[in-house]
C-alpha positions as CSV (number, residue, x, y, z in Angstrom):
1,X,9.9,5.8,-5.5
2,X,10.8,6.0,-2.2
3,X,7.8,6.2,-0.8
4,X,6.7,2.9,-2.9
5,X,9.7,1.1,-1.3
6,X,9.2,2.3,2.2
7,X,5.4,1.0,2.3
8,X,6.1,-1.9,0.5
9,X,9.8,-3.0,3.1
10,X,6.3,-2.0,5.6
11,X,3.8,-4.2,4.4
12,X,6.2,-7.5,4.1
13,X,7.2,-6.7,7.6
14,X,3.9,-6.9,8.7
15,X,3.1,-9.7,6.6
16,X,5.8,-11.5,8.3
17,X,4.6,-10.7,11.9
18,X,0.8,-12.6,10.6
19,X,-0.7,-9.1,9.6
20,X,-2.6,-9.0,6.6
21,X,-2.8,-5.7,4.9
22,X,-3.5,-5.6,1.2
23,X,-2.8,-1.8,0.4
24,X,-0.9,1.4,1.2
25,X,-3.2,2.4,3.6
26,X,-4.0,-0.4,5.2
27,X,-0.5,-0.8,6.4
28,X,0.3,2.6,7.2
29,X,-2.8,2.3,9.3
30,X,-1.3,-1.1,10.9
31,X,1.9,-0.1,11.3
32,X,0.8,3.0,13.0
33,X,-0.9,0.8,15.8
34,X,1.8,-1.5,16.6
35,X,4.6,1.3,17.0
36,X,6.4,0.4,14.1
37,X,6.5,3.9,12.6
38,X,5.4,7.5,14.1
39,X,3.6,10.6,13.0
40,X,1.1,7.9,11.0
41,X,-0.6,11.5,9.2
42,X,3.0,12.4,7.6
43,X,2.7,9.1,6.0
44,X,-1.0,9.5,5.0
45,X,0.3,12.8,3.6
46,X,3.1,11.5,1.8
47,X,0.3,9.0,0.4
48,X,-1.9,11.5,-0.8
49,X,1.4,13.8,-2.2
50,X,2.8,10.6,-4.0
51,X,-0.7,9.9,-5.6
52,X,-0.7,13.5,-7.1
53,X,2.6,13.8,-8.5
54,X,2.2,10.8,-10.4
55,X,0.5,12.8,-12.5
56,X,1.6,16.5,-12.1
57,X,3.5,18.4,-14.8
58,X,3.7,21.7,-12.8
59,X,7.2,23.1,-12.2
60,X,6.4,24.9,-9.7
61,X,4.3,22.6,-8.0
62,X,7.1,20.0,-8.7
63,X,9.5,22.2,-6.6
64,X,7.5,22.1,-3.8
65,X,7.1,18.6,-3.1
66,X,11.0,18.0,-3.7
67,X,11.5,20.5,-0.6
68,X,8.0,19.2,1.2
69,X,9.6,15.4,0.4
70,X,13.3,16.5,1.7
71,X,12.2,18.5,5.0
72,X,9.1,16.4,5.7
73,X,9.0,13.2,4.3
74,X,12.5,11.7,4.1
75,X,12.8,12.1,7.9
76,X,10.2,9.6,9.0
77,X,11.6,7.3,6.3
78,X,14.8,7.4,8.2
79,X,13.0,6.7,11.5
80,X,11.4,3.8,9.9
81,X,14.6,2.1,8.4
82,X,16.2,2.9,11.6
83,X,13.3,0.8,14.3
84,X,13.8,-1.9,11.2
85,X,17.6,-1.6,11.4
86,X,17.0,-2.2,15.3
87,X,15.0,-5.1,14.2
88,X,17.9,-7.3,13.0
């Protein structure tokens, strides 16, 4: 969920700035090139990780995105919401 809200705040930030990006990617990609996040292939990650848990019933495999999203993830979230924060 968070993941969906981060690209999403993203994407209608960029549509704002006359960008037009039409999927995850696309603005991960964008947002990338205009310095408006970091570390662009933790994002594509946490694209890739968000599209397989949609559908994952594994425990085990559960457990390890909840660390992998914790240690990994939720840190360039925070870098994002704080450039944005800078924004205002």
């Amino acid at each position: 969920m968070t993941f969906e809200l981060a690209w999403k705040v993203l994407k209608d930030y960029l549509e704002a700035e006359g960008f037009l990006v039409k999927s995850p990617i696309e603005t991960i990609k964008q947002a990338f090139q205009i310095g408006l996040i970091e570390e662009g292939h933790v994002w594509m990650d946490a694209l890739a990780k968000r599209n397989l848990t949609t559908h994952t019933y594994d425990e085990e495999l559960a457990r390890k995105f909840v660390s992998e999203i914790t240690e990994k993830f939720l840190p360039v979230f925070k870098k994002m919401y704080e450039k944005l924060s800078e924004e205002r």
